[in-house]
N, C-alpha and C positions, 0 to 999 in steps of 0.2 A: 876759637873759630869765628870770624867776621861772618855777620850776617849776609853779605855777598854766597861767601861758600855756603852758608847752611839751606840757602834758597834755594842754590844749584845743585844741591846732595840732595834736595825733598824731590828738587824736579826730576833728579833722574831715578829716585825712587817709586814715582808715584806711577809710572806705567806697568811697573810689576804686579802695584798693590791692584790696577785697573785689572789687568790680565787672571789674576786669583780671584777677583769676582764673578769675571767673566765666565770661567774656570765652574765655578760655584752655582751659577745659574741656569748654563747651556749643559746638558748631560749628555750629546755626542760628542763622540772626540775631535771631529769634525771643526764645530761650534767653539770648544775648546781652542785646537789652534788657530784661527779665526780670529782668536777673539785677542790671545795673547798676541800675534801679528800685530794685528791694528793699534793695540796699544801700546806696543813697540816702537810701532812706527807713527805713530802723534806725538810719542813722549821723547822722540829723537825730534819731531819736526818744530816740538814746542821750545826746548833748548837751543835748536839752532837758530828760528825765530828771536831768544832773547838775547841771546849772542848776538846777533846782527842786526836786533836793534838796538844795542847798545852804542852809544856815541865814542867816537874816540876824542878823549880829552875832557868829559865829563866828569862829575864826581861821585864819588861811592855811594854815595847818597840816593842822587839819579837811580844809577844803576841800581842800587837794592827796592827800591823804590817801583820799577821797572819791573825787577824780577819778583817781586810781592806778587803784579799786577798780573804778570803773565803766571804766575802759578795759582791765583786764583781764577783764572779762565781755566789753567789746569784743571782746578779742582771741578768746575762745574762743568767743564768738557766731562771726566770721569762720570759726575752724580748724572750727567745723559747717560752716558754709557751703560753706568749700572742700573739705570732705569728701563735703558733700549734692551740690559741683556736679561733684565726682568720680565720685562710685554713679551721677550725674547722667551723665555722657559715658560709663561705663560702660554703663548699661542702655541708652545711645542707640546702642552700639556693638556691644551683642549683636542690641538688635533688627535694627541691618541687617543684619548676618551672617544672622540668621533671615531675616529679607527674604530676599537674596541667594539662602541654599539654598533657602527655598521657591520663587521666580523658578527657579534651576536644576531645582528638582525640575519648576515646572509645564511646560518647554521638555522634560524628559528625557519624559515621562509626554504632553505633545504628538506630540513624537516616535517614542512609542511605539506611542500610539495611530493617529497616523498609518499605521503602516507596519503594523499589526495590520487596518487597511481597510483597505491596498490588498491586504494577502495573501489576506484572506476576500472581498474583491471580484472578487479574481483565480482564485480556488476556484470563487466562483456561476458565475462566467463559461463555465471550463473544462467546468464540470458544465454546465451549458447547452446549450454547443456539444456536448457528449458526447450529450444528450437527443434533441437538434435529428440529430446524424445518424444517431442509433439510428430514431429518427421514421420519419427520409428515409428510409431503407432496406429500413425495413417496409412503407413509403404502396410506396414505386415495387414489392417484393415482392409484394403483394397486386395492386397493378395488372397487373403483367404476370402475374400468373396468371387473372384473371378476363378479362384481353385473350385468354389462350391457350383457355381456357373458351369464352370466345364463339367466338371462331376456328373451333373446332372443333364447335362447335353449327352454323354456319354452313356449313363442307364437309361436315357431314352431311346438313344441309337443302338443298345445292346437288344433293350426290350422290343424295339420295332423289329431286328433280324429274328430275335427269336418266335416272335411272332409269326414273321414270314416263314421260317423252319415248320414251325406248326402247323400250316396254312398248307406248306408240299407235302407234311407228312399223312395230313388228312386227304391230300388228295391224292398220294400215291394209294392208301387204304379205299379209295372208291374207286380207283382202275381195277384194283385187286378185286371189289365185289364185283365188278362191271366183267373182270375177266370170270371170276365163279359165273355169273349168271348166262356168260356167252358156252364156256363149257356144257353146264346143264341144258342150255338148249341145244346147242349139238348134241350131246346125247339122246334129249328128245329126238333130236329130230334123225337121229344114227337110227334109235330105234324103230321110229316111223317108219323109215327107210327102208330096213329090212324087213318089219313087218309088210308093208308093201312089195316089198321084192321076193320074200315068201310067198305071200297073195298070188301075184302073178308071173311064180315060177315057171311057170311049165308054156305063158307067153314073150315075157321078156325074160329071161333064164339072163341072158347077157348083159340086157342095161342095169336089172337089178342090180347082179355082181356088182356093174361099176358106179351106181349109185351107193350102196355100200361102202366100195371104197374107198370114193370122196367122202363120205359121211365116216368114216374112217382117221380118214387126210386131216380133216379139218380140227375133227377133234384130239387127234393130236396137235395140230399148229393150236390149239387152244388152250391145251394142256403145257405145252411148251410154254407158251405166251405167261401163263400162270406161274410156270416155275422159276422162268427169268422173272416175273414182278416178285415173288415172295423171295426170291435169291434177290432182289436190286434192298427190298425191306431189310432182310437179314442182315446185308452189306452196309447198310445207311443204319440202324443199330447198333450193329459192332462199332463200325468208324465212329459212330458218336460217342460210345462206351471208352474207346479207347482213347477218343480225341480227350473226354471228360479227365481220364484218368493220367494221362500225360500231360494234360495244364497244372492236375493236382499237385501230381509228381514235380513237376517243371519248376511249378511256382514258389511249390515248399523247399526245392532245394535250392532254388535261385538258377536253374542252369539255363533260364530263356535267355540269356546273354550270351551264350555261345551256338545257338540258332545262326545264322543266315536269316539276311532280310527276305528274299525268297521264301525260304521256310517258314519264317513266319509269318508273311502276307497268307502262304497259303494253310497253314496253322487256322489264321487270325478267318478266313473265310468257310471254313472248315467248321466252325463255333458259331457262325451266323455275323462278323462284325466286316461291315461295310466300309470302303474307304480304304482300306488296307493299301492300296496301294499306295497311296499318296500319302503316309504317315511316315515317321523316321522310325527309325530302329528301337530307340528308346521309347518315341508316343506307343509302337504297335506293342513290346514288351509290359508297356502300365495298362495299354486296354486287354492283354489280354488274361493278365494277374487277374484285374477288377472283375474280368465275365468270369473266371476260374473261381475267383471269393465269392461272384454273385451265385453261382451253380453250389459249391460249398454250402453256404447258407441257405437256400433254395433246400436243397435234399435234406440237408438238417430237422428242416421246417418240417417236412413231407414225413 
């Protein structure tokens, strides 16, 4: 074989040997055909280049001479190549590493972030529940003092009718003496009367009679008057005895909820407790439990 052809056999050798490098350094497939391409197509364009500079009518000589020169550009076209597909797997090797740590950083910094909400999630929470029972604390506080408030607005307003109760009954008791003592002097004065009309029988026989009478009259409208105040006592006794024992009753069984509000305005006034009118159903029901406990306890005491 003439060293003409052994030139032109390396040259058309050598872009394969380029492309298996290439091959070797770029690990996408990608990169791969890319790479075999181009050195296809340099090592087709380097042969035709020596071909067509070759002279016509030249000597072999020339021409080998020629083809030496152009396949040593070959060559050092390829040691680019393989150098370009080196920086080449190089720069494809840093970038993944970059990849890589940037991936690690975005999981570390996920991580992070995760667990930076649950600790501040877990902070609103606590703070919350801290809110939430400072709240409750203060609502049920205030409640139970405006419960104790009323409470006691209420045995006071029980205490003041009962008072007032006390106040009629003492004075219904001094009509009662007031009517003994009106009787008693009728009777004096009945007797007077007749002793006088005795006396002056046998002058005024007539007016005696009807002085009598009236002194008669009177003491009964006196006597009457007495029987209707100890009948009104009796009546106002009973009804309280009974009123007493029907809140008992009432209370203990629960059944003031099936009252009428009516009934038990008049219940509620009945016991001494003011205002009835103007309360609801359920305020007149709790006031009139509370005077029921408070008599309860009262008599206990007693």
């Amino acid at each position: 074989m003439s060293m003409f052809e052994r030139t032109r056999t390396g040259l058309r050798e050598m872009p394969s040997n380029t492309a298996w490098l290439l091959s070797k350094a770029l690990s996408p497939a990608e990169a791969l055909e890319d790479a075999a391409a181009g050195a296809r197509d340099r090592g087709r364009k380097v042969t035709a280049a020596v071909v067509d500079a070759a002279p016509v009518g030249d000597s072999v000589e020339i021409r080998a001479r020629r083809a030496q020169d152009a396949a040593e550009r070959a060559r050092e076209a390829e040691e680019r190549a393989v150098e370009a597909a080196r920086e080449s797997k190089a720069l494809a090797d840093r970038a993944r590493e970059v990849s890589e740590r940037g991936q690690a950083r975005v999981k570390d910094v996920e991580r992070e972030t995760s667990r930076e909400i649950k600790r501040r999630v877990a902070e609103a929470q606590k703070a919350a529940d801290e809110l939430v029972k400072r709240e409750r604390q203060e609502a049920e506080a205030d409640a139970e003092e405006e419960l104790q408030e009323v409470d006691d607005e209420v045995e006071d307003e029980v205490a003041e009718a009962e008072s007032d109760a006390e106040a009629s009954q003492r004075r219904a008791e001094e009509l009662v003496e007031d009517a003994t003592e009106a009787l008693a002097e009728a009777r004096r004065l009945a007797d007077e009367a007749a002793e006088a009309a005795r006396s002056a029988a046998q002058e005024a026989n007539l007016q005696a009679q009807q002085l009598q009478d009236e002194a008669k009259q009177r003491a009964s409208d006196a006597e009457a008057r007495l029987k209707a105040v100890e009948d009104l006592r009796e009546r106002a006794a009973a009804t309280a005895k009974r009123t007493a024992r029907e809140l008992d009753r009432e209370t203990t069984d629960g059944g003031l909820d099936a009252y009428k509000k009516p009934e038990l305005v008049e219940l509620a006034t009945s016991i001494g407790i003011e205002k009835g009118t103007t309360m609801t159903k359920g305020e007149l029901v709790d006031a009139i439990t509370r005077a029921a406990r408070r008599r309860a306890r009262q008599g206990a005491s007693a």
